[in-house]
C-alpha positions, 0 to 999 in steps of 0.5 A: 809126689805120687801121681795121684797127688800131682792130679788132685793139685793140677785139677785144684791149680786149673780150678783156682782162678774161678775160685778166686773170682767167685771169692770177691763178689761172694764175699760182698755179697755175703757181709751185706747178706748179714745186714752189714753196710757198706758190704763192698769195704770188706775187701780193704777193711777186713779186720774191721768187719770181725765184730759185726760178723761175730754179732750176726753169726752167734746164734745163726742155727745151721741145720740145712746141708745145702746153708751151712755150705753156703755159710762155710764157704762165705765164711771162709771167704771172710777168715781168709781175707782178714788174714791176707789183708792183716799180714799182707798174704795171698791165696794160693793153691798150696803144692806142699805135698807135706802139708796138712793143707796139701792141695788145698786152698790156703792162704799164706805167703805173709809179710812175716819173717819165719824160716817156715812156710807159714799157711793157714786154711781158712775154710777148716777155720770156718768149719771149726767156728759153725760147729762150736756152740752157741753163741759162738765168737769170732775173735778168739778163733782168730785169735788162736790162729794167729797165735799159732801163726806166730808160735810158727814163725 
C-alpha cells in the first residue's frame, strides 16, 4: 500500500462513524420524502421498499447538481441497506488496496460461502440507476448485482 493510499483509507476510517450515523435518519427520512409510510420500517424491512421506491423514482428528472447528490447519496443509502439486510452484511470502509472499491464505502461481509471477498458499492449502483433512462427501475439493477454477487461467490 503506498503511503498515499493508507492516508485516503485512515481519513475514509476516521470519517466512517458519521457517515454511518447520518446513514440511518437519512435514509428515514429519504423514503418518507418519496411519499412512503411508515418511512422508519425501511431499517428492517428494506427489500420490501423496492417497488414503492422504484415507483417514485421512474420518472424523478434530476437536472440540479446539488438534488441529484442528494439523491445519489440517499439512494445509495437505500441499495446498500437491501443488500445488508438481504445477505445479512455490514458496511465498512473497504482496506483492499486491490479492489475496485478500495477505500470506499461498501457494503459486504455476507452470510454467503465464497472463497472471495464479496463487496459491493452501493453508491456506484445508484450512479448507475439516476443516469439510465427514464422510466428507470429498480429491481432489475439489483438484480444484475445480485447476480453478480452470486457468480463471485
Amino acid at each position: 500500500m503506498t503511503p498515499e493510499q493508507k492516508q485516503l483509507l485512515d481519513k475514509r476510517k476516521e470519517d466512517f462513524p458519521a457517515f454511518y450515523e447520518q446513514l440511518i435518519p437519512s435514509l428515514v427520512d429519504f423514503v418518507g420524502k418519496m411519499g412512503i409510510s411508515p418511512a422508519h420500517e425501511v431499517l428492517k424491512n428494506a427489500p420490501m421498499f423496492v417497488p414503492l421506491l422504484s415507483t417514485a423514482l421512474q420518472n424523478l428528472d434530476v437536472v440540479d447538481e446539488q438534488d441529484k447528490v442528494w439523491l445519489l447519496t440517499r439512494l445509495g443509502y437505500f441499495i446498500g441497506e437491501y443488500f445488508t439486510q438481504k445477505y445479512s452484511g455490514a458496511w465498512y470502509p473497504n482496506e483492499n488496496p486491490a479492489s475496485r472499491y478500495f477505500a470506499r464505502y461498501v457494503v459486504g461481509k455476507f452470510n454467503m460461502n465464497s472463497e472471495r471477498e464479496l463487496n459491493l458499492d452501493p453508491f456506484m449502483l445508484a450512479e448507475a440507476y439516476i443516469s439510465a433512462a427514464m422510466p428507470r427501475a429498480l429491481e432489475p439493477l439489483l438484480d444484475e448485482a445480485e447476480q453478480e454477487l452470486a457468480g463471485l461467490a
